[in-house]
N, C-alpha and C positions, 0 to 999 in steps of 0.2 A: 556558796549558793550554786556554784557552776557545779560543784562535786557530788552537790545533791542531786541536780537536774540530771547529769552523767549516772547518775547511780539508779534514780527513779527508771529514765530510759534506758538500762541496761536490765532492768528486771520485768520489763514491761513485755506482756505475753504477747502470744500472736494476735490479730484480730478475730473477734469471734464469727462464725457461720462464713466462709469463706465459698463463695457458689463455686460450684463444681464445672468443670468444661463446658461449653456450649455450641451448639453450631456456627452462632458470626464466627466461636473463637475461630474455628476452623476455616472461615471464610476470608476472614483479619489475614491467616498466616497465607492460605491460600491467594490472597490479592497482594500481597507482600513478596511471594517468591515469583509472580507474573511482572511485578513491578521489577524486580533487582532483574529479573534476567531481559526483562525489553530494553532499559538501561544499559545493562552491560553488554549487550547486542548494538546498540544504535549508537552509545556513547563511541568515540576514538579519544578524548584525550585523557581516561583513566589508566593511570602507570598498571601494570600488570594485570590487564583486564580479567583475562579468563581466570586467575587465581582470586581477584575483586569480587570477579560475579558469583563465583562459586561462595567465597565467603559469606557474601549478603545473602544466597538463596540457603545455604546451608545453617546461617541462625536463625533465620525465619521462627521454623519450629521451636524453637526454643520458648516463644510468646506461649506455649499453649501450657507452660507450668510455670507460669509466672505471679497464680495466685497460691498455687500449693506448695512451691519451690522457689521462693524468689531468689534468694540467697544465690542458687548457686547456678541459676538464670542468669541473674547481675556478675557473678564472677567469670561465667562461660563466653558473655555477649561480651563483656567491657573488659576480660580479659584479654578476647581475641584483639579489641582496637588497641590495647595497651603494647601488643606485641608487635601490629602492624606500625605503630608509631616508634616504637625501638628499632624496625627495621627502618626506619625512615632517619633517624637520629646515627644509624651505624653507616650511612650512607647511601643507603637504597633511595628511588625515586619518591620523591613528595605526591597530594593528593592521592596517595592509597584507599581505595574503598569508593563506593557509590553512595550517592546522596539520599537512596533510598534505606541507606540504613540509619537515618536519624531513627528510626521506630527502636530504637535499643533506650531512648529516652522512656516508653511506657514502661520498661522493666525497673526505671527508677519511680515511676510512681509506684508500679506493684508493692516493690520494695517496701516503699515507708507508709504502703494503705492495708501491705497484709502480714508483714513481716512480723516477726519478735522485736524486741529491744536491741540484741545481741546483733539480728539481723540486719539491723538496719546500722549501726554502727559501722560492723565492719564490711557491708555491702558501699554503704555512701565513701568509706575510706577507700575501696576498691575504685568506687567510680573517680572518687577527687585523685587519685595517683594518673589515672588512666587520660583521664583530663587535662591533667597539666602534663603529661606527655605527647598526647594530642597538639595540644595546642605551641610548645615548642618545638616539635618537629614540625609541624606546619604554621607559625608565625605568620600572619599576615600585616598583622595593627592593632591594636588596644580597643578599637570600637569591636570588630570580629571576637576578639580573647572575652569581651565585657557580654557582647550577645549569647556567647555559648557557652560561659557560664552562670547567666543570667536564665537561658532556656533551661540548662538540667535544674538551678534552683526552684526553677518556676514547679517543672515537672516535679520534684520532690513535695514543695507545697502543697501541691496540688493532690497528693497522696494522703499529705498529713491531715486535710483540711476536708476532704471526705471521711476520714478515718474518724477526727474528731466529730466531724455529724453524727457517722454510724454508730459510735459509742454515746454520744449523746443522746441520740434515739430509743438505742438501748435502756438507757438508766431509766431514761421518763418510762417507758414499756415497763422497767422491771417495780417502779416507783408505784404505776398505776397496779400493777401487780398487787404488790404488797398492799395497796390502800383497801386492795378487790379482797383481801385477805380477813384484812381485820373487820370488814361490812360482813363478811359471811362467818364470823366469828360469832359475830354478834347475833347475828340471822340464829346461828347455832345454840346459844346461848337461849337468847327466847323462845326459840320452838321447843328446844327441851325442856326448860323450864315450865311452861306451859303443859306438856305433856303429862311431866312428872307430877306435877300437883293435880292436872286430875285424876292421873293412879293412885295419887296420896287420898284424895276425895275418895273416890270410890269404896277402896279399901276400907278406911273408915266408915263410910256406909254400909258395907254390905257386914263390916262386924257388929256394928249397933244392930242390923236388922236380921243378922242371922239366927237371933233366940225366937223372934217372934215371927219370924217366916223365912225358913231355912234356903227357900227356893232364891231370896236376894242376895246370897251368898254368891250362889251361881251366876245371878246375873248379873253381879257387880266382877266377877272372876269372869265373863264373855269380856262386858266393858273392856276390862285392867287389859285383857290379853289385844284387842283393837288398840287401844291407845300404845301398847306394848311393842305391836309388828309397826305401826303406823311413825316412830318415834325411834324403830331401828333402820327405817327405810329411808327416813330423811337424813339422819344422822349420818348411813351409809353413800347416801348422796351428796353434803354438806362434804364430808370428809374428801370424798373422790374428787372433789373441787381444788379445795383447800392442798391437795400435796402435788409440790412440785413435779411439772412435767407432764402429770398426767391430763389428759384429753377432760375437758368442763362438758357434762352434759347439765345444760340450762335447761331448768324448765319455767314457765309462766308466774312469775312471782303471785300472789297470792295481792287480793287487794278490799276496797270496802263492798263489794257483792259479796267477798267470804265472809263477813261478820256475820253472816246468820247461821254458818257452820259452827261459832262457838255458842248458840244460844240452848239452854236447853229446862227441862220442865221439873226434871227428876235428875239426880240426887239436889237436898239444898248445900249449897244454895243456889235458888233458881236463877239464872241469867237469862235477863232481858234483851233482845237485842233492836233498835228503831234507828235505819238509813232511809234516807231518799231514796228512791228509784228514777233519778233523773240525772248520774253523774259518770255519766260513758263518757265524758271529755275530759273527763282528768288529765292530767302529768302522769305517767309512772310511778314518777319518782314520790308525787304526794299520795297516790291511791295506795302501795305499798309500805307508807310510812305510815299510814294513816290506820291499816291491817297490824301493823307489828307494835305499835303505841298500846293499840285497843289490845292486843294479845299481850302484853306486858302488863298491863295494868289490870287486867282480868286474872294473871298468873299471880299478880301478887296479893289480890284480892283472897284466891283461894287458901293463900298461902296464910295471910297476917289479919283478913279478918274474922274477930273471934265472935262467932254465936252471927253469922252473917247468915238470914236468909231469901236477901235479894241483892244479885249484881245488874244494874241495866247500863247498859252504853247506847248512846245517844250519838247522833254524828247530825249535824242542822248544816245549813251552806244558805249563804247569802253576802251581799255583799263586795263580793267577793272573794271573800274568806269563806274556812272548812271547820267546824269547830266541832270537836272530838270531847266527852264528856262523858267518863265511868266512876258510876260510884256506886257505893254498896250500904248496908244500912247495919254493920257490923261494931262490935266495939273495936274502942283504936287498939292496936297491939302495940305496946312501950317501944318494943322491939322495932316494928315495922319501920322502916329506912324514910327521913322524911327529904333527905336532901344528899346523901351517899348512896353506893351501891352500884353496881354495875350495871344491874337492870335500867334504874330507872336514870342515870347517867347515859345510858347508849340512849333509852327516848329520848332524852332532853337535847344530847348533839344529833341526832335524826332530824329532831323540828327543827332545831336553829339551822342545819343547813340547809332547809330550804326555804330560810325567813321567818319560820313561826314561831312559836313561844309556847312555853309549857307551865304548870304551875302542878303540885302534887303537894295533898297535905289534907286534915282534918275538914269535913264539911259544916258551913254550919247548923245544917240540918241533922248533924250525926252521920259517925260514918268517915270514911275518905270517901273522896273524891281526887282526878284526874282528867286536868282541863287543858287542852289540847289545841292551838290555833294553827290553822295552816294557810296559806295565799294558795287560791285556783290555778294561779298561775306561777310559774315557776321561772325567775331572770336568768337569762343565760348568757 
């Protein structure tokens, strides 16, 4: 289990988006090299002062590639104390160094918040050598040895434990991603869907009617071509969404004030369209749903009813609730999806996530129908 943990952490990449320099950083090092050298000015009992101070002011900089470079930050800074402590161990005087250089502790959180796997391994092995050098050339007592290696643990903690937020932020960002993926998939799905079938309409009309008025050829071929540009535009749009990295241009989702844009007089079969004019308070998220139900079920209308020539959709609100109702007066087609299908699978998890309920199948009046419930209100 440990060989796995070792193994996992040793292949584990750097952290991702790692920010770039900044002014505090500059201001950090800058308050750093004023501290070690007022220190090493005012202090008298530091062993080799002037070589002390110079030390401390001269790592200073080092903090300023501590997010791009930690490794070898951590090797520079903690190698220099590792040497001062061998000199200290060969004989040379104890308390080497200024107290203002504990700041070689953020180079261990760098370390384990931005490093690789590899990084951090053999960076914390640099610092635990460097450490128990430290601490036997300069011995004081087991409470001292317990606090300063309890401070760098802390500090390393403290790297790993922002690192795992950051990545955990990450994943939900990339999760919601993905979820924003397959919604607009779906979006993709119905709007062409929809499209398609009334070029498939049209088409069909202006063949029947081109023997007996040549002219509806032509304006069943203006139609096709609008539905045509209209259906590469969104498509081009949906897509520029959908691929990673590139920049989402959003526009206004589409809602129940557009159901009068799918209504129309000519070709059959005619579609009806009857909303309230009283539902500007909507949710979004149900006035949208409520547009891509009604455009799904109108697509599939074109599609599967046979000798259909009236679709009306209905949308009534009371209650509290929203109720969504298209139906057509077509015979049933064997074929026609009564409980599969993608299409009407995406309506059906559409309503249920926002608490409502669907029902699709044979009316008994003749015909399908598609019955639609939705809450005004949306729990959040």
């Amino acid at each position: 289990m440990i060989t796995n943990a070792l193994r996992s952490l040793w292949a584990e990449p750097r952290a991702a988006d790692a920010p770039a320099r900044v002014s505090r950083d500059w201001v950090l090092v800058g308050a750093l090299m004023v501290t070690a050298l007022l220190e090493g000015v005012l202090r008298d009992d530091v062993a080799w002062r002037p070589f002390a101070t110079i030390v401390a002011v001269g790592l200073a900089p080092v903090l300023l590639w501590r997010r791009t470079r930690p490794l070898a930050c951590v090797v520079v800074a903690w190698g220099t104390a590792m040497v001062l402590g061998l000199a200290t161990l060969a004989g040379g005087p104890t308390h080497i160094g200024l107290t203002t250089m504990i700041y070689v502790l953020v180079l261990v959180y760098a370390l384990v918040r931005w490093g690789s796997g590899r990084e951090i391994v053999i960076g914390l092995a640099v610092v635990l050598v460097a450490a128990v050098i430290g601490t036997v050339a300069d011995y004081t007592g087991p409470s001292d040895v317990i606090g300063g290696f309890g401070i760098t643990a802390a500090a390393a903690a403290g790297g790993a434990a922002f690192r795992y937020r950051a990545e955990s932020w990450r994943r939900a960002l990339d999760q919601i991603r993905s979820q924003e993926r397959v919604g607009l998939a779906r979006e993709l799905h119905d709007m062409v869907a929809h499209h398609v079938s009334a070029i498939a309409v049209q088409a069909q009309a202006g063949r029947a009617m081109a023997g007996q008025r040549p002219e509806a050829g032509l304006e069943a071929l203006a139609v096709i071509e609008g539905e045509a540009s209209r259906t590469l535009a969104e498509m081009r749009a949906m897509v520029r969404v959908l691929r990673d990295g590139a920049p989402a241009e959003y526009t206004p989702q589409p809602g129940i004030a557009d159901l009068v844009s799918l209504a129309r007089r000519e070709p059959v079969p005619v579609v009806d369209v009857e909303v309230p004019g009283d539902l500007d308070a909507l949710p979004l998220q149900v006035d949208a749903a409520v547009y891509r139900v009604a455009q799904e079920a109108l697509t599939n209308a074109l599609r599967h009813a046979r000798n259909a020539s009236r679709v009306e959709i209905r949308v009534v609100e009371g209650g509290g609730r929203l109720r969504l109702r298209v139906t057509d007066d077509g015979q049933i087609d064997p074929a026609r999806p009564a409980s599969h299908g993608f299409g009407l699978l995406g309506m059906t998890e559409r309503v249920q996530l926002l608490g409502g309920t669907l029902l699709a199948g044979p009316a008994p009046e003749g015909g399908w129908a598609v019955d639609a419930e939705l809450p005004t209100e949306v729990r959040r």
